[in-house]
Structures are given as structure tokens and as C-alpha cells.
C-alpha positions in Angstrom: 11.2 0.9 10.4 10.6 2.5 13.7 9.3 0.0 16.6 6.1 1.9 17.5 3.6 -0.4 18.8 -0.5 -0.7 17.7 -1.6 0.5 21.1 0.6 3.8 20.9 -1.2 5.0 17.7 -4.4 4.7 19.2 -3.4 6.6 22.2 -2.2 9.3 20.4 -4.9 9.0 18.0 -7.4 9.9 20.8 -4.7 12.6 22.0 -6.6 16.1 21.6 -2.6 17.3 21.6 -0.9 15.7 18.9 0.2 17.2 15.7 1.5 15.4 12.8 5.1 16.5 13.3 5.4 14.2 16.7 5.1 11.0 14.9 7.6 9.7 12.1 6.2 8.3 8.8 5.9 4.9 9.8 5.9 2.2 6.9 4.0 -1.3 7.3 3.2 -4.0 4.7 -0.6 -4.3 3.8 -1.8 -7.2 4.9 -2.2 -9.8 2.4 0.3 -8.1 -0.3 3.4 -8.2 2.2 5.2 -9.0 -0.5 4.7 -6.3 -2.9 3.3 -2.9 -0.9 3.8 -1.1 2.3 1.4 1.9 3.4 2.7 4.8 5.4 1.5 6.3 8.6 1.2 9.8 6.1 -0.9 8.2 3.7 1.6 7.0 0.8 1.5 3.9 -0.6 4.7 2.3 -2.5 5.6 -1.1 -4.6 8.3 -2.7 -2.5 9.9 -4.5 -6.0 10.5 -1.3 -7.8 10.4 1.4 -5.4 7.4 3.7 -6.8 5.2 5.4 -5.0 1.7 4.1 -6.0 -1.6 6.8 -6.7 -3.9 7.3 -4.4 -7.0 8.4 -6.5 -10.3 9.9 -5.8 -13.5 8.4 -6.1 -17.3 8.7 -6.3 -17.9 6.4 -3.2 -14.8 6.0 -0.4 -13.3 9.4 -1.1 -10.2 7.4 -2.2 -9.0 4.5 -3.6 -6.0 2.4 -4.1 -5.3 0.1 -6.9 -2.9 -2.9 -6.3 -1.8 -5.3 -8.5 -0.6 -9.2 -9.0 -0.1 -12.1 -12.1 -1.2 -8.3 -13.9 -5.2 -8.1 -12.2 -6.4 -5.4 -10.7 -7.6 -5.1 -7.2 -9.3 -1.8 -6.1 -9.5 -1.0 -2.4 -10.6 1.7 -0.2 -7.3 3.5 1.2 -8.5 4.7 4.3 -10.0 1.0 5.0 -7.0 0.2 4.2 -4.6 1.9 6.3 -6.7 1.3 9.0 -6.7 -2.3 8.3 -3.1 -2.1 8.9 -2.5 0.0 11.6 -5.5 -0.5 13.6 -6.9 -4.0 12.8 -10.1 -5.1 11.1 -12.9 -2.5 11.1 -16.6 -3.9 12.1 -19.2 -4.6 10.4 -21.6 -1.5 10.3 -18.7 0.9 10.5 -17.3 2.7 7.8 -13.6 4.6 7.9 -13.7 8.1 7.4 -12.1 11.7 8.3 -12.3 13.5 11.7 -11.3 16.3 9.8 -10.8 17.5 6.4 -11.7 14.5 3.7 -8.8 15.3 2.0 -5.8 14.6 5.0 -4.7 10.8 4.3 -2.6 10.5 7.7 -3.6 7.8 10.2 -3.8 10.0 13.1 -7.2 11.8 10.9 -9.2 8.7 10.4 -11.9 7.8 13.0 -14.8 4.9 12.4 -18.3 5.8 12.0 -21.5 3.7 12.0 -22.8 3.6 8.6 -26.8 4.5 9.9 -25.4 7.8 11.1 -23.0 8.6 7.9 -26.7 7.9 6.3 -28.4 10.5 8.6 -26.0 12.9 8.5 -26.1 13.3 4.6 -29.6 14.1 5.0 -30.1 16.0 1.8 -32.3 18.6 3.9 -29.5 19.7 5.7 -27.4 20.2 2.3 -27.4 24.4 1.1 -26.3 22.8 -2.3 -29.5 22.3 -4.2 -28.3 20.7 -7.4 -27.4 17.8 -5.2 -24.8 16.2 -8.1 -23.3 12.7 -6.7 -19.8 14.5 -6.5 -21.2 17.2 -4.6 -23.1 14.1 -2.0 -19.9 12.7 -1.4 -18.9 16.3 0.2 -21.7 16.6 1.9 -21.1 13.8 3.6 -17.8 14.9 5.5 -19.4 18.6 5.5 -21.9 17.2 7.9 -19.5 15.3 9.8 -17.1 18.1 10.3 -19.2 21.7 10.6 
């Protein structure tokens, strides 16, 4: 595991310069599972017992979602809260984790924080072109706004 500290991700983070290739896929354990996943800088997820690469699935509300397991419950989480949770630190209350750019690109160095009053206002539905307005189609929207 490389030694790169908290502070220089959020440095280069904020760099308008940085590219994906400068950084190596870091790996960290997720905090309060240390024992059984770690979560890459990249956006993977794996089970440290066996090896395997765990799913990172879409869904109706977070964009994606994780689903972790112990004594065989399920526990779903939001991955970019997540990963942010264990690269960055906690996120505040009233902010929400979400994409500077496309909605799709799980890599640390993509998510940003966003109050959750102006992820509300800027899914106005008066702004949307779509007029069939499905809840699949919201969700887009949403980072449509937030990246023109």
C-alpha cells in the first residue's frame, strides 16, 4: 500500500491539473469493516478473506451502492459516501457526495460535496427538457444540472 497521506488527496483533488494516471490505485480498509473490505482510490471494492472484487451496483437514489456483508446480513451503503468516508473523513450533515463530473466515474479524485438544498434546486423539474420525468430519468437530471 503506497504511503500517500489524507491531505495530499485533497490537494490534488482541488488540482485543476491532475489526471487519473498521476495517482496509483490506492487501497484502504473501510472503516468499521477493516476486517473484511478495502475500497480503492479507482472505485473498486474487494473482500479481503477471499480476494473478490465486490459489485458496485446502481440505484434509484445514490447513483450507486455497495452491499457488504457479516454473521450473513446485509448492509447496503452509498459507495461514494463511502469512499469519501475513507479517504476524506466524515461528510457533514446537509451535504451529500456526488460527481464533479460524469455520474458514472467512481475515482476519488471525481467526487466533490454538495449541500443537499442546492442538489434540491438544481433538479428543478422546470429546467428538465425530459418531460416524462420517470424517477430513473430524475436521478439524471440531477447530475445533468450539476455538470451542463
Amino acid at each position: 500500500m503506497s504511503s500517500f497521506q489524507k491531505q495530499d488527496y485533497v490537494n490534488w483533488i482541488h488540482s485543476e491539473v491532475a489526471t487519473r494516471r498521476e495517482f496509483p490505485e490506492v487501497w484502504r480498509p473501510i472503516p468499521g469493516w477493516e476486517d473484511r473490505y478495502k475500497i480503492s482510490t479507482h472505485g473498486r471494492v474487494i473482500n479481503i478473506q477471499t480476494g473478490k472484487e465486490i459489485q458496485v451496483k446502481v440505484n434509484n437514489d445514490d447513483g450507486y451502492q455497495v452491499r457488504l456483508y457479516r454473521n450473513h446480513k446485509q448492509n447496503s451503503y452509498s459507495f461514494k459516501r463511502l469512499m469519501w468516508q475513507t479517504f476524506i473523513g466524515d461528510v457533514p450533515n446537509g451535504y451529500k457526495v456526488t460527481s464533479k463530473a460524469s455520474p458514472n466515474d467512481l475515482h476519488l479524485e471525481d467526487l466533490t460535496l454538495i449541500t443537499q438544498s442546492e442538489l434540491a434546486s438544481r433538479a428543478g423539474r422546470g429546467n428538465c427538457k425530459d418531460k416524462t420525468w420517470s424517477n430513473h430519468h430524475h436521478q439524471q437530471c440531477i447530475y445533468c444540472q450539476l455538470h451542463p
